[in-house]
N, C-alpha and C positions, 0 to 999 in steps of 0.2 A: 598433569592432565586432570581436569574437571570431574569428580566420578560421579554414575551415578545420574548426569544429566547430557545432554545432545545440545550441544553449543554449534549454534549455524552462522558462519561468519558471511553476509550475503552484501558484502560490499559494492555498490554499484551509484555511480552520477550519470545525468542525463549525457553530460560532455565527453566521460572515458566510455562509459558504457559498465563491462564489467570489470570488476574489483581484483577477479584473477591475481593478476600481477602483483598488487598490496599483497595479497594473501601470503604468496611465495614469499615474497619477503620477508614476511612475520606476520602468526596471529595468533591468537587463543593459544594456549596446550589444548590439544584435544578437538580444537573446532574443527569442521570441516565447512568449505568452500561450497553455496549454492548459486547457481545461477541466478539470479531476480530474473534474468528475459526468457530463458529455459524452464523454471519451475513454477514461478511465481507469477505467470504471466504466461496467454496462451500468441499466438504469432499474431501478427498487426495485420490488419486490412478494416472490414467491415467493423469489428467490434471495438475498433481504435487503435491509438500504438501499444498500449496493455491492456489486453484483454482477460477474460476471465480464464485462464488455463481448461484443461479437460481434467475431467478426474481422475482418470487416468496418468497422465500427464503428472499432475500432484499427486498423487499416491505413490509411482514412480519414482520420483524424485527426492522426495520424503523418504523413502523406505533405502531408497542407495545413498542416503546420508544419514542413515544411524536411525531415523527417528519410530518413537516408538508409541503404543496408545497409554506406556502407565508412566515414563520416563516426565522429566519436565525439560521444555526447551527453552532456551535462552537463545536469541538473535542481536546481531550486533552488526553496524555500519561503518560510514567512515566517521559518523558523531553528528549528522542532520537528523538521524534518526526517520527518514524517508523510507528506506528499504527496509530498514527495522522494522517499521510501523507495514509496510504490504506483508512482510513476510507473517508480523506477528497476526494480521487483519485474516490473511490468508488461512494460516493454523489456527484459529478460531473459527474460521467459516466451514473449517472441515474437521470441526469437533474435534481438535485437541483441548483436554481438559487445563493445562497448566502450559501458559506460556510468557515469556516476559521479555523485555527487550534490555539490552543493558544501554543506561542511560550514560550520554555521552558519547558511548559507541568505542570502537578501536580506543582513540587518543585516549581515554579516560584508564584501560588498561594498564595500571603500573607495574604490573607484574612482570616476569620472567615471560618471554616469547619465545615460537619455534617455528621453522622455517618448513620442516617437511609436513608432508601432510599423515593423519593419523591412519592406521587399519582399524578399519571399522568396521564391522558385522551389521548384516543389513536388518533393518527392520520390522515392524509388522504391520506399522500405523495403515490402519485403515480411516480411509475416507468417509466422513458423514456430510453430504452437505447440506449448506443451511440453517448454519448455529449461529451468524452476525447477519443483522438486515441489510441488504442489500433491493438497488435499483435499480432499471434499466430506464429508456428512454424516456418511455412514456410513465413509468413511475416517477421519474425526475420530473414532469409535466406537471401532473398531479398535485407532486407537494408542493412545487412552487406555487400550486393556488390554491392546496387547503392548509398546507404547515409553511415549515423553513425550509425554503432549499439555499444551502451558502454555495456561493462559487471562491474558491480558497486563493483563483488567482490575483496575481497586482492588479490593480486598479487598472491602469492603461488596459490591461488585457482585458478586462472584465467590461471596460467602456468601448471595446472596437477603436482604439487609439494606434494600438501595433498588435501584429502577433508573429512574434517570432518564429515558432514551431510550427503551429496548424495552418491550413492555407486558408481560412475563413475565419472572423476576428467577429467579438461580442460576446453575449450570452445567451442563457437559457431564459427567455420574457418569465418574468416574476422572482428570479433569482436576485439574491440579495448579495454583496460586495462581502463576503467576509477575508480578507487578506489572510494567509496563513500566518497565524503568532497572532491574531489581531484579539484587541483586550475589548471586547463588545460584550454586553450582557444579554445571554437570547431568555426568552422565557420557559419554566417549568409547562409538562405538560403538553408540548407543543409538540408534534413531531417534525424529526430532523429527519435532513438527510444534507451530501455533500459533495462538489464534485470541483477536479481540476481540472488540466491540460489531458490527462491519462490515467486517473485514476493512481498517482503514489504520493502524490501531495496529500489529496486530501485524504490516502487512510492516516496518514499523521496527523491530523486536524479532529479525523473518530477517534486515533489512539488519545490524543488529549482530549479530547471532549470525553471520553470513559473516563478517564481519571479525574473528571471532575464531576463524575456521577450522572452524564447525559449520552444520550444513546442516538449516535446518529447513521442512517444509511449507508452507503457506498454507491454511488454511482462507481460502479468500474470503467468502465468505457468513459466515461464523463464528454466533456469538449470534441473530442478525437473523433470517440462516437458516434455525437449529436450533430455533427456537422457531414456525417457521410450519405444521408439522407436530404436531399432538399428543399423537401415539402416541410422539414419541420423548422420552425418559426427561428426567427436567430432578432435579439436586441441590440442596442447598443449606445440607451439611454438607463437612467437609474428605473427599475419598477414603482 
């Protein structure tokens, strides 16, 4: 077992849902099992299919899996580093000071595995919010006409060609095509912000745009959203 730090295994694809099951079979020493649509994410409707959790809600959730305000925490996925990247976007937006994701995720663990899950003494992390910048609709509005707003999905989606998930296809007008992974050069100074289908793509898109020294938004709700409202403008040409 890991000492010493809170290892969150929060494995979860849009197709299974949750990770559970992985877990049981093997993971971390010492990690325990969070929900991404339970913790990390508050119930769908209005504020899209992930929405921003309640504080409550995360502080909750946080504190029945070990987590602590002086501890560091390490999150890991099934190796897309999507859930990784909400859970870690998440623990920084409610002021944990140290948090990291392990690159690669599960598969890259060579280590010894264990199937049961740990006893764990509950935490005390409290909630700060508001330590990552974050957007909502009409701030997604905004940037798209004074900064960068990137939409992280594929191209077809991004152009109103298909949309598999949401029932309304296109974009946010002035939103720029950034494909998730994509090798574009944005400029210094500029503000960012970022949004997908639901908001867990694109925190993977801030977690790499941090580590490359640029600080971008979150649309949480992103797509899902922007679309539950009808007055607001929808594209489906390039800006």
């Amino acid at each position: 077992m890991l000492g010493r730090v809170s290892v969150l295994d929060v494995r979860w694809t849009l197709q299974q849902g949750s990770g559970r099951p992985d877990y049981e079979r093997g993971h971390v020493p010492g990690a325990v099992f969070v929900d991404l649509e339970a913790v990390f994410s508050g119930p769908p409707g209005k504020g899209g299919r992930h929405p921003m959790p309640s504080v409550e809600a995360l502080q909750d959730g946080l504190r029945e899996a070990g987590v602590t305000g002086t501890q560091p925490v390490v999150v890991y996925d099934h190796g897309d580093g999507m859930a990784a990247a909400r859970a870690w976007w998440l623990l920084r937006w409610a002021g944990h000071p140290t948090v990291y994701v392990l690159d690669g995720g599960f598969p890259a663990w060579t280590f010894d595995v264990e199937q049961s899950a740990p006893v764990i003494k509950p935490g005390d992390f409290m909630v700060r919010p508001g330590n990552m910048p974050m957007i909502d609709a009409d701030g997604a509005q905004e940037l798209a006409a004074t900064g960068i707003l990137l939409d992280v999905r594929a191209p077809e989606r991004y152009r109103g060609e298909m949309e598999p998930i949401d029932p309304v296809a296109g974009h946010i007008p002035g939103a720029i095509n950034y494909p998730d992974g994509a090798q574009i050069e944005l400029p210094d100074g500029v503000p960012l912000g970022a949004y997908c289908g639901s908001g867990i793509t694109a925190a993977r898109t801030v977690l790499r745009l941090h580590e490359q020294g640029k600080e971008a938004a979150l649309y949480v709700g992103s797509w899902s959203d922007w679309i539950t409202d009808p007055q607001r403008p929808i594209a489906t040409d390039a800006p």
